[in-house]
C-alpha positions as CSV (number, residue, x, y, z in Angstrom):
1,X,0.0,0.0,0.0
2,X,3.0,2.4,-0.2
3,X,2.1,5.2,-2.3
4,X,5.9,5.6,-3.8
5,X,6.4,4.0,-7.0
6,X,9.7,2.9,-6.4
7,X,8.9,0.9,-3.2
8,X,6.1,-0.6,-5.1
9,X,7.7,-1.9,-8.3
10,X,11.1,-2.8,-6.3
11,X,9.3,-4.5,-3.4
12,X,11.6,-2.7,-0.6
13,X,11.6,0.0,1.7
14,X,13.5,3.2,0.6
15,X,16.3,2.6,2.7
16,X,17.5,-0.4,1.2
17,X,17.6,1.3,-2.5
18,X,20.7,0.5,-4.1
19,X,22.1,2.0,-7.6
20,X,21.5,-1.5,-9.0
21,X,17.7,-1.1,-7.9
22,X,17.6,3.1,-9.6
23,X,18.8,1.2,-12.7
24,X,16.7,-1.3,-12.8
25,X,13.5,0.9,-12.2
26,X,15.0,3.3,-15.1
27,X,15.6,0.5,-17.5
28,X,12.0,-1.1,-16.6
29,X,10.2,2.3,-17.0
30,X,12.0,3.7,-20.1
31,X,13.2,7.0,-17.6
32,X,14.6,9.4,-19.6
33,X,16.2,12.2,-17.1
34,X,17.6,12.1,-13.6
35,X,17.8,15.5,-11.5
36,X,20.3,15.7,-9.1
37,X,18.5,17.8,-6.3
38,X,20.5,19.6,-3.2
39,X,19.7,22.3,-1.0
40,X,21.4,25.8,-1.0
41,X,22.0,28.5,1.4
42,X,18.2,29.8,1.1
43,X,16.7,26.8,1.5
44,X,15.6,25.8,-1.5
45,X,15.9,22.6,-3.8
46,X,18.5,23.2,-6.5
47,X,18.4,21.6,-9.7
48,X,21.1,19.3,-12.0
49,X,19.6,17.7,-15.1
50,X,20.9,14.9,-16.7
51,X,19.6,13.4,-20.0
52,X,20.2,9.7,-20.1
53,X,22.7,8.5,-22.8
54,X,23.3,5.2,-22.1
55,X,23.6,2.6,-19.4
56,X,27.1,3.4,-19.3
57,X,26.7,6.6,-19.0
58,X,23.6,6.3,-15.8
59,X,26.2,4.1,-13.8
60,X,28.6,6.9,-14.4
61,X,26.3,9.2,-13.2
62,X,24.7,7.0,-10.3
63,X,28.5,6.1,-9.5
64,X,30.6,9.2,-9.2
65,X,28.1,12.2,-8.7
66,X,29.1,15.7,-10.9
67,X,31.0,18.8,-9.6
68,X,29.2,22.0,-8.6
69,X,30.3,25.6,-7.8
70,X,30.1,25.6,-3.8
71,X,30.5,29.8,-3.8
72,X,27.0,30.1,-5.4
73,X,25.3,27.7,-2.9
74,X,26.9,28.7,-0.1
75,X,28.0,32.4,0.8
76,X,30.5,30.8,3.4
77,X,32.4,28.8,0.7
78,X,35.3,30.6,-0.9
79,X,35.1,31.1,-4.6
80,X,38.9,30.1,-4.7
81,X,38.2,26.7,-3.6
82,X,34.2,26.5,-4.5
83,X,34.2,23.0,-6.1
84,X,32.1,20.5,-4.3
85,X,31.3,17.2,-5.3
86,X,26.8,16.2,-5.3
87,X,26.4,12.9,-4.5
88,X,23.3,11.1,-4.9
89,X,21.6,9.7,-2.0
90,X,19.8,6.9,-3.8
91,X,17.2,5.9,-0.6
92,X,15.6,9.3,-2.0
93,X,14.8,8.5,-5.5
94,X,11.2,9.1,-6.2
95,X,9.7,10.2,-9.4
96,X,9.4,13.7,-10.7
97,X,5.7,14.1,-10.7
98,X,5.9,17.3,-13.0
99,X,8.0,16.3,-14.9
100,X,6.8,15.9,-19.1
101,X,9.3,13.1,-19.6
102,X,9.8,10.2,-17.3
103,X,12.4,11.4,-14.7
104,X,13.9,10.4,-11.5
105,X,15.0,13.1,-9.2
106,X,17.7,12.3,-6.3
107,X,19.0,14.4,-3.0
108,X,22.1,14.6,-2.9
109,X,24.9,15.2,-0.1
110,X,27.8,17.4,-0.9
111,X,32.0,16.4,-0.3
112,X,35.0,18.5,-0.7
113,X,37.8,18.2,-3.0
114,X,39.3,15.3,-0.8
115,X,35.9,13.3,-0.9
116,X,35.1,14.0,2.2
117,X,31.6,15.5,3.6
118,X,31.5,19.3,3.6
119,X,31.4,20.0,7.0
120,X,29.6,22.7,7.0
121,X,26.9,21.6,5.1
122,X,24.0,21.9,7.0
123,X,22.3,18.3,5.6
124,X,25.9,17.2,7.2
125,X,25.8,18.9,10.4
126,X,22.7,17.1,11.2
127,X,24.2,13.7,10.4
128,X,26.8,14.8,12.8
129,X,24.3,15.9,15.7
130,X,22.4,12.6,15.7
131,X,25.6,10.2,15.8
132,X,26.4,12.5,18.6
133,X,23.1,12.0,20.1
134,X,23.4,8.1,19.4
135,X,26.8,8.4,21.0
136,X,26.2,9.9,23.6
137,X,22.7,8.6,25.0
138,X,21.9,5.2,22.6
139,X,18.9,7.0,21.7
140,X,18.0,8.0,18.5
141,X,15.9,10.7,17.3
142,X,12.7,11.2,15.5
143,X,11.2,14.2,14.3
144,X,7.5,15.2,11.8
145,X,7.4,18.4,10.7
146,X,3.7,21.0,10.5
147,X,3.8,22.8,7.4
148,X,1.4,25.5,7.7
149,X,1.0,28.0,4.7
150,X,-1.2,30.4,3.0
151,X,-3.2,29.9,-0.4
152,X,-3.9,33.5,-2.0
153,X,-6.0,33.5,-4.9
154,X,-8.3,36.1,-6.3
155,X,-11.5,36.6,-3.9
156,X,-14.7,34.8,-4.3
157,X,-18.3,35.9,-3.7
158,X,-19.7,32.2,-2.9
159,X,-20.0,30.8,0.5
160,X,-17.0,32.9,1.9
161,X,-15.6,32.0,5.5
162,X,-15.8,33.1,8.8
163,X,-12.6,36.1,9.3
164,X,-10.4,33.8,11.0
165,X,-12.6,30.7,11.5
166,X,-11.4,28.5,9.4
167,X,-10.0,25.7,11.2
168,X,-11.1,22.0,9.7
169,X,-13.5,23.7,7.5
170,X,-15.1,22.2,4.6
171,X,-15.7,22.8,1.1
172,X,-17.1,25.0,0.0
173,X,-16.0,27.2,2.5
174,X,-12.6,25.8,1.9
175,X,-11.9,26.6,-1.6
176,X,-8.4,25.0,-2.1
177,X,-9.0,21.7,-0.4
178,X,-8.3,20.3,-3.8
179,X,-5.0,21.7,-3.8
180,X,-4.1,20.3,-0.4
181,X,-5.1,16.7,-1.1
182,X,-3.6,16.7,-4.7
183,X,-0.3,17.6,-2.7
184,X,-0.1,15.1,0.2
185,X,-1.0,12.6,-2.4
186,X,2.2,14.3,-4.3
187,X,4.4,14.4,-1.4
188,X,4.0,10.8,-0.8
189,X,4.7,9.5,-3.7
190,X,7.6,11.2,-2.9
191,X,8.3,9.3,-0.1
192,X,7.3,11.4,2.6
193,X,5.2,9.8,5.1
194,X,2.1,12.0,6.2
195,X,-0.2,12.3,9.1
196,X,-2.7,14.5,7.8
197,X,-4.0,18.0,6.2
198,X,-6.7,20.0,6.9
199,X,-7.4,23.8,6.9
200,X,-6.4,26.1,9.5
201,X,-7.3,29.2,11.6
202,X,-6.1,31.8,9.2
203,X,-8.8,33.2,6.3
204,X,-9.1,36.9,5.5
205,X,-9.2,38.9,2.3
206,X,-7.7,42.1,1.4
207,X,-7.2,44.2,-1.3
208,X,-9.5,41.8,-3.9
209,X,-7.2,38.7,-2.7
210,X,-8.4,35.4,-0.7
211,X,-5.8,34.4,1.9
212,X,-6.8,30.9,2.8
213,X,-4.2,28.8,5.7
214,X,-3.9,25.1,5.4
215,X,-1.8,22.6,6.9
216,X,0.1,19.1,5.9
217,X,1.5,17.2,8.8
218,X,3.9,14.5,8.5
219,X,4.6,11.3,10.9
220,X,7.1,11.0,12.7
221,X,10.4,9.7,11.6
222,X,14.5,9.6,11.4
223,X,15.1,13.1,11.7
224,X,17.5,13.1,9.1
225,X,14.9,11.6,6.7
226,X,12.2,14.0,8.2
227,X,14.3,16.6,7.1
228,X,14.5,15.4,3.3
229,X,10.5,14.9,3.3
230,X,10.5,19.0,4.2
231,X,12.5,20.2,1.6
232,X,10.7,17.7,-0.7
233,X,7.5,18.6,0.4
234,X,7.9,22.5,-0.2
235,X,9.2,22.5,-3.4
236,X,6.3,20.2,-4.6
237,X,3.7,22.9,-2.8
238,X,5.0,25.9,-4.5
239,X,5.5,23.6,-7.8
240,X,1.6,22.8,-7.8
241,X,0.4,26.2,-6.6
242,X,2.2,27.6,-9.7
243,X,0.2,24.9,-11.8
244,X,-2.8,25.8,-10.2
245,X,-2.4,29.8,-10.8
246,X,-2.2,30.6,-7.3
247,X,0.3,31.7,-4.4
248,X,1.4,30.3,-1.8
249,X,3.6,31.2,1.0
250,X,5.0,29.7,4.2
251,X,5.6,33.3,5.8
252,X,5.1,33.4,8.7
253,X,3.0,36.6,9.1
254,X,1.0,37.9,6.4
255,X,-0.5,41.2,8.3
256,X,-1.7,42.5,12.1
257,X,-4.6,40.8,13.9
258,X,-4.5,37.5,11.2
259,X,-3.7,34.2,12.4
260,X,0.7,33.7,11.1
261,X,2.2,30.3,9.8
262,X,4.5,28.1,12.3
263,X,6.4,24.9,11.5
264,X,6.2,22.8,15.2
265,X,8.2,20.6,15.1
266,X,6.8,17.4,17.2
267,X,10.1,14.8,18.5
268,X,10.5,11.6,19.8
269,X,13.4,9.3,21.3
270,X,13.5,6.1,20.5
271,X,15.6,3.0,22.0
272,X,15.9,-0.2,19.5
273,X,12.9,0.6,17.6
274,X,10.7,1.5,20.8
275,X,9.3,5.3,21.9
276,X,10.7,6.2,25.3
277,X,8.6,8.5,25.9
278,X,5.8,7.3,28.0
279,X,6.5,5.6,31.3
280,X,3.6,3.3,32.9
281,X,1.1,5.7,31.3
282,X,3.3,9.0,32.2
283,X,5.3,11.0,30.7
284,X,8.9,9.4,31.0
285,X,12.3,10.8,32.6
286,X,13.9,10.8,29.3
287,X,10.9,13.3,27.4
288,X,11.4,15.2,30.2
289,X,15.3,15.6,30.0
290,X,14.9,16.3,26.1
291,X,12.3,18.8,27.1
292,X,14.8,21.0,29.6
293,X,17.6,20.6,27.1
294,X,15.2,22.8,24.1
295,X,14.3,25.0,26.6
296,X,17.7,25.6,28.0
297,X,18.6,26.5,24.5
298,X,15.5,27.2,23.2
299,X,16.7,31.6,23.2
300,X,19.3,30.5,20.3
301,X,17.3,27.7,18.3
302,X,15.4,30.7,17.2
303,X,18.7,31.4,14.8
304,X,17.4,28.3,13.3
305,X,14.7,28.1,13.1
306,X,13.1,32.3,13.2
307,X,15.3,33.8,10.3
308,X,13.6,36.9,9.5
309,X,12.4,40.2,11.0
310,X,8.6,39.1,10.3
311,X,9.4,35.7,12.3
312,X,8.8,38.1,15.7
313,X,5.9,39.4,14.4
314,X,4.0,36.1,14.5
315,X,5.6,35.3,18.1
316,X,4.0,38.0,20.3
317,X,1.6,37.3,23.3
318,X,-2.2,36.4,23.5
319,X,-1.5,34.1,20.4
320,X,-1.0,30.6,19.4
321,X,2.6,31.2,19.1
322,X,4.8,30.8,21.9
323,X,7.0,34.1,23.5
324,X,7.4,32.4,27.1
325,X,10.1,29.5,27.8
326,X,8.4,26.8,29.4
327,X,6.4,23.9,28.2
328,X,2.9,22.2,29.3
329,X,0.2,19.5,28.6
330,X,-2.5,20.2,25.6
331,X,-1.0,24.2,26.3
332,X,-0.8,26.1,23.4
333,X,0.6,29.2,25.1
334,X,3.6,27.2,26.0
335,X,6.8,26.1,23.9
336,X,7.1,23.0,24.5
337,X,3.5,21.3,24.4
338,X,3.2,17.7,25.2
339,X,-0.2,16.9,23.2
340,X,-3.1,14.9,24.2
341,X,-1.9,11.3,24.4
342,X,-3.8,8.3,24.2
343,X,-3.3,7.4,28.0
344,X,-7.0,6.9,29.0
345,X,-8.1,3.1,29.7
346,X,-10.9,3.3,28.2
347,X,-11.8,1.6,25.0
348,X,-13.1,4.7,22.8
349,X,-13.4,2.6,20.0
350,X,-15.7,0.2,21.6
351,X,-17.9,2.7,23.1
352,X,-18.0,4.7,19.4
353,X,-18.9,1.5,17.9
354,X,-21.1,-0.8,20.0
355,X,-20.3,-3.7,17.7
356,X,-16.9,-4.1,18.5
357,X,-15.4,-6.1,21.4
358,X,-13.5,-4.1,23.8
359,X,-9.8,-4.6,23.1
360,X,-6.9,-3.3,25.7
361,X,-4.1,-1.3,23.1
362,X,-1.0,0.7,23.8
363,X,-0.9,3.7,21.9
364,X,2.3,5.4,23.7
365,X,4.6,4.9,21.1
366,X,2.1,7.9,19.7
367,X,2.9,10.3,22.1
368,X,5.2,13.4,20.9
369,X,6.5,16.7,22.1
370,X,6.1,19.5,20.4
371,X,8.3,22.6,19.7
372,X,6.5,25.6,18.5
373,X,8.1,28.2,17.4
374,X,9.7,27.5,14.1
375,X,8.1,28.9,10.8
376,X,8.4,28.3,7.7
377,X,11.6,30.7,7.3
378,X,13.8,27.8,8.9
379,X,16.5,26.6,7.6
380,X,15.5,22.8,8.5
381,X,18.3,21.1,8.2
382,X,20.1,23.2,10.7
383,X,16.9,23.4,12.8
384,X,16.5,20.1,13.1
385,X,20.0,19.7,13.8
386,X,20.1,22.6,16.6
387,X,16.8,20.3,18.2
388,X,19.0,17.1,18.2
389,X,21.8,18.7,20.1
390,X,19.3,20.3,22.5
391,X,18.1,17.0,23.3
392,X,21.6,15.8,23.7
393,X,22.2,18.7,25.8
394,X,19.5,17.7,27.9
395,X,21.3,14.6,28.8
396,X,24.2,16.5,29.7
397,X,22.3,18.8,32.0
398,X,23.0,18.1,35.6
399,X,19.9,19.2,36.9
400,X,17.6,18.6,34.1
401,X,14.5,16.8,35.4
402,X,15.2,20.0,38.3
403,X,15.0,22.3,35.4
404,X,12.1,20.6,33.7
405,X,10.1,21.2,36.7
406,X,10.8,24.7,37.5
407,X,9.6,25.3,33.6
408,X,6.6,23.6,33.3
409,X,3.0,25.2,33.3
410,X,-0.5,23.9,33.4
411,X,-2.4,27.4,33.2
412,X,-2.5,30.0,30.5
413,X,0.1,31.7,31.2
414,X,-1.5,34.9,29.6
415,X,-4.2,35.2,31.8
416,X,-4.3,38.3,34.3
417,X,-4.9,35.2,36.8
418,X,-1.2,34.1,36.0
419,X,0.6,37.3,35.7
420,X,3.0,36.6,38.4
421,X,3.7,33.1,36.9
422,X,4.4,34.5,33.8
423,X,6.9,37.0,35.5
424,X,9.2,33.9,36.5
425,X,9.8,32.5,32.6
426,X,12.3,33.7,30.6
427,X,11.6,35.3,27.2
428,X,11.8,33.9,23.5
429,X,14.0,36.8,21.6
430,X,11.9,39.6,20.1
431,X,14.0,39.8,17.0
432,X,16.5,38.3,14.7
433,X,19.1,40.3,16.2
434,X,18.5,39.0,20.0
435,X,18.4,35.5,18.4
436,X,22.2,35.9,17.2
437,X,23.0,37.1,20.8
438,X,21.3,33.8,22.4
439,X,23.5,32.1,19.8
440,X,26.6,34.1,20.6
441,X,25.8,32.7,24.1
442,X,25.4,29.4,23.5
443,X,27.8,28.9,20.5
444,X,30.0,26.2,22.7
445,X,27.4,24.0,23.2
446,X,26.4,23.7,19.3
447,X,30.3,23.0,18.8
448,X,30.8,20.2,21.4
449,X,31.2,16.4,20.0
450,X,32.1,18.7,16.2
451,X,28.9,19.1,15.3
452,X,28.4,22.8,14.4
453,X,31.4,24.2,13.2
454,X,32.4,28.1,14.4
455,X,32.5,29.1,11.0
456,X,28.7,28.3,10.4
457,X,27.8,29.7,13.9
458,X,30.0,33.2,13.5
459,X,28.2,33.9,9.7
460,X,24.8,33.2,11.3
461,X,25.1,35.6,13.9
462,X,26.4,38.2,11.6
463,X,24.2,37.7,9.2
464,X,21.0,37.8,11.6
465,X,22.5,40.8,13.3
466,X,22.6,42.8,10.0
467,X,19.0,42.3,9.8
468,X,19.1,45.6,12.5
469,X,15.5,44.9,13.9
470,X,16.2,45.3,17.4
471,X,13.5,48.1,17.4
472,X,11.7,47.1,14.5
473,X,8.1,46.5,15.7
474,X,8.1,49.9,17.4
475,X,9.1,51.6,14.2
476,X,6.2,49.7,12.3
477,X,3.5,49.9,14.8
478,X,0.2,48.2,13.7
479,X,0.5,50.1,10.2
480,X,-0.3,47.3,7.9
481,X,1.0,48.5,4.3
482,X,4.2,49.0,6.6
483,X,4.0,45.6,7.7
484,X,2.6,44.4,4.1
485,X,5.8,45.8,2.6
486,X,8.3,43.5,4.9
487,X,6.1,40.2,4.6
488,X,6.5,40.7,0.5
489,X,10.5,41.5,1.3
490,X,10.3,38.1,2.9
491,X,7.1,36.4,1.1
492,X,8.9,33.2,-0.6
493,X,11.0,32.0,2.2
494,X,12.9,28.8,2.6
C-alpha cells in the first residue's frame, strides 16, 4: 500500500535502494532524465539535469556524482576553492511528478575536493548531531514536521468564511481543499510519510485577494529523513500552486490581527525501535530531559529556526505562538506542548462503535512533544540539527529533570490570573538580532562532540544581526501597508 512507485515496483523499503535497484526501475520504466537535487544557502531545492545517454553513461552518473560551484550555494564557501562534489543519496529516489518526460530526481549530499563531507553543510551537520546524540545517549531521534502555509488566490463571492474561522472547514467554504489533497498525495509519492491535512485558523481577504491557511502534517520519523521529506514537500507545494495559478507562502505573518504560519516541530526518542517517551502511562524521565535541554537552549534555536524580521511578528503574546520559555500539557501558550496522548483506559473505540469487542491497546509509542516556534523561514536542516543537540544537551544537563520542573506550566500563562507566573519565565528573543545574541551565548554547546562548526555559527550571527530589527516593531507599529511591505520583502521563504 505504499504510495511511492519505487517501493512498489522494487518491493523494498527506501532505505534499502541501491544504484543497482535506480537502474533497474529506469531501464524497466524507459526513464529518460535524472535530476540531481541539493539544498542551497536559502533553503531551497536546487536543480542538476541529466539526459540519459546510455547505461554506461547512468552508472557513471549514479557512481561518481558531478561537480558544482560551492561559492553560489553557499556564501561561506570561498570562490577560490568552490568545487564540491553532489552525490546522490539513492534511498531518496522518487519520481518527478511534473516532470513531461519520465524522470527520476535524487537528494544529494555534498563532499569537498578530498571526498570528504562538507562539514559545513548543513544536511551534514545534522548527520553529525544525531551520531552525537546516538553516541552519547543510545537513543536515536525522530522528528515530523507541521507545514502550515497560505493559499492567495483572487477573492470569491460564494460561501466565503468566517474572518479567521477556518479551522477543519469544509468545502465549499474551503476553496483549495483540492490543492491540499492533490499535494499530500504528491508528497507521498515522494516518499514522505504523512499524518494529515486540513485547513487552519487563518482566512481573510484584502485588497480583492483570498488568503486561505492550510496545513500538511507528517509522521514522525529519522530526523534526518524528516528533514529530506520537508524540503521535498515544499518544493512540490509551490511547484503545484504555480500549476494551479495561485500563491502560496510559508511566511510566517501575512499582516496585524490575522492568524501567522508556524512549523512545530513534534520529536520523539527512540531505543531499538521503541518510543521512550511514556512511562507506565506518564510521561517518561527521558521526554522530560529532552524537554529541559530545548528549553535551555531554546533563546538561540530561534537562529534556526526564526530567520527573518517578520518571524517576531507572528511570536507575540495572546496568540498561538509561543514568546514564554516553558512547556505544558494540551498548552498552546507554552513552547514545548506535550499533546493529548492516548493514555485513558478506556476503549473509545468500543464505546463509538457498539459492535466491536473491547480490546486493551497501547498507543504510547504515539505520544510526541512538540516545539512551536519555528516557521516556515527555517533553515530545517540546521533546525532540526540545533533540536537534536538540545536533546543531547538535555542529557548533559546536571539538573535537568530539576529544570524541567521549574519550567513547566498547566495554566495560561497569559491570563491576568497568571501574571505573576508569567513573570518567573524567561523570554523567547523579540527579533533576529537578540536571536544571534542567544547564539553568541550558547555557541559552545552547538560546537561540542564537532557538530556545528564556528564558521557556520559566527556567519549566522552576523548575518541575523545585520538584519538591525532590534526596534523594528516599534518603528512599524500596527500600520499594515508598513508591515505588508516587509512580509512581501520576505514572502517566498525557505
Amino acid at each position: 500500500m505504499n504510495p511511492n512507485p519505487l517501493v512498489q515496483y522494487l518491493n523494498k523499503p527506501s532505505s534499502e535502494f541501491t544504484r543497482a535497484d535506480l537502474i533497474r526501475y529506469i531501464e524497466d520504466h524507459d526513464v529518460e532524465m535524472i535530476n540531481f537535487r541539493y539544498v542551497g544557502w536559502d533553503g531551497r531545492l536546487k536543480t542538476l539535469n541529466f539526459i540519459i545517454n546510455s547505461r554506461e553513461h547512468l552508472e557513471s552518473v549514479l557512481s561518481s556524482g558531478e561537480r558544482v560551484d560551492g561559492s553560489s550555494l553557499f556564501p561561506f564557501v570561498e570562490p577560490g576553492s568552490s568545487d564540491l562534489y553532489v552525490i546522490p543519496k539513492y534511498k531518496t529516489a522518487f519520481r518527478n511528478p511534473f516532470a513531461e518526460v519520465p524522470t527520476l530526481d535524487i537528494l544529494c549530499s555534498f563532499y569537498d575536493r578530498h571526498g570528504n563531507p562538507l562539514e559545513s553543510s548543513p544536511e551534514y551537520i545534522l548527520k553529525k548531531a544525531h551520531r552525537s546524540l546516538q553516541q552519547s545517549t543510545g537513543l536515536t531521534f525522530e522528528t515530523m514536521g507541521e507545514l502550515e502555509y497560505y493559499i492567495i488566490s483572487d477573492e470569491e463571492e460564494l460561501y466565503p468564511a468566517v474572518n479567521q474561522k477556518g479551522y477543519h472547514e469544509s468545502a465549499p467554504y474551503n476553496k483549495y481543499g483540492d490543492y491540499r489533497r492533490e499535494a499530500m498525495r504528491l508528497i507521498a509519492q515522494a516518499g514522505g510519510v504523512i499524518k494529515y491535512g486540513h485547513s487552519e485558523v487563518g482566512n481573510f481577504t484584502l485588497n480583492g485577494k483570498l488568503y486561505e491557511q492550510n496545513e500538511i502534517e507528517f509522521l514522525p520519523t529519522n530526523v534526518e529523513d524528516a528533514a529530506d521529506q520537508l524540503v521535498i514537500a515544499k518544493w512540490i507545494m509551490r511547484k503545484l500552486a504555480y500549476q494551479y495559478g495561485v500563491t502560496i507562502t510559508f511566511a510566517p505573518k501575512i499582516t496585524v490581527g490575522k492568524a501567522g504560519s508556524g512549523m512545530h516541530v513534534h520529536t520523539r526518542l527512540m531505543r531499538d525501535g521503541k518510543s521512550v517517551m511514556m512511562h507506565q502511562g506518564a510521561l517518561s524521565n527521558e521526554a522530560r530531559t529532552a524537554i529541559a535541554g530545548y528549553l535551555s537552549l531554546a533563546a538561540s534555536l530561534t537562529a534556526f529556526g526564526n530567520t527573518n524580521p517578520t518571524s517576531y511578528f507572528r511570536l507575540v503574546p495572546h496568540q498561538e505562538a509561543p514568546t514564554n520559555i516553558c512547556w505544558g500539557d494540551r498548552n498552546r501558550s507554552v513552547l514545548v506542548r506535550v499533546p493529548l496522548g492516548w493514555t485513558t483506559e478506556k476503549d473509545m473505540i468500543a464505546d463509538a462503535n457498539p459492535v466491536e469487542k473491547p480490546v486493551k491497546l497501547n498507543f504510547s509509542e504515539k505520544q510526541t512533544v512538540e516545539f512551536r516556534a519555528p516557521d516556515g523561514s527555517a533553515d530545517i536542516y540546521l533546525l532540526m540539527a540545533g533540536l537534536t543537540v538540545a536533546a543531547r544537551h538535555g542529557f548533559e544537563m546536571k539538573d535537568a529533570l530539576a529544570f524541567a520542573e521549574r519550567t513547566y506550566v498547566d495554566v495560561n500563562i497569559f491570563d491576568e490570573a497568571n501574571k505573576k507566573r508569567q513573570s518567573q519565565l524567561e523570554q523567547l528573543p523579540s527579533c533576529c538580532f537578540d536571536s544571534a545574541e542567544a547564539l553568541e551565548k550558547h555557541k559552545e554547546i552547538y560546537m561540542e562532540h564537532n557538530v556545528f562548526p564556528a564558521s557556520i555559527l559566527d556567519y549566522l550571527i552576523n548575518f541575523l544581526k545585520k538584519y538591525e530589527d532590534k526596534n523594528l516593531r516599534e518603528q512599524l507599529g500596527n500600520d499594515e501597508q508598513k508591515i505588508l511591505d516587509l512580509v512581501t520583502r520576505y514572502f517566498h521563504c525557505g
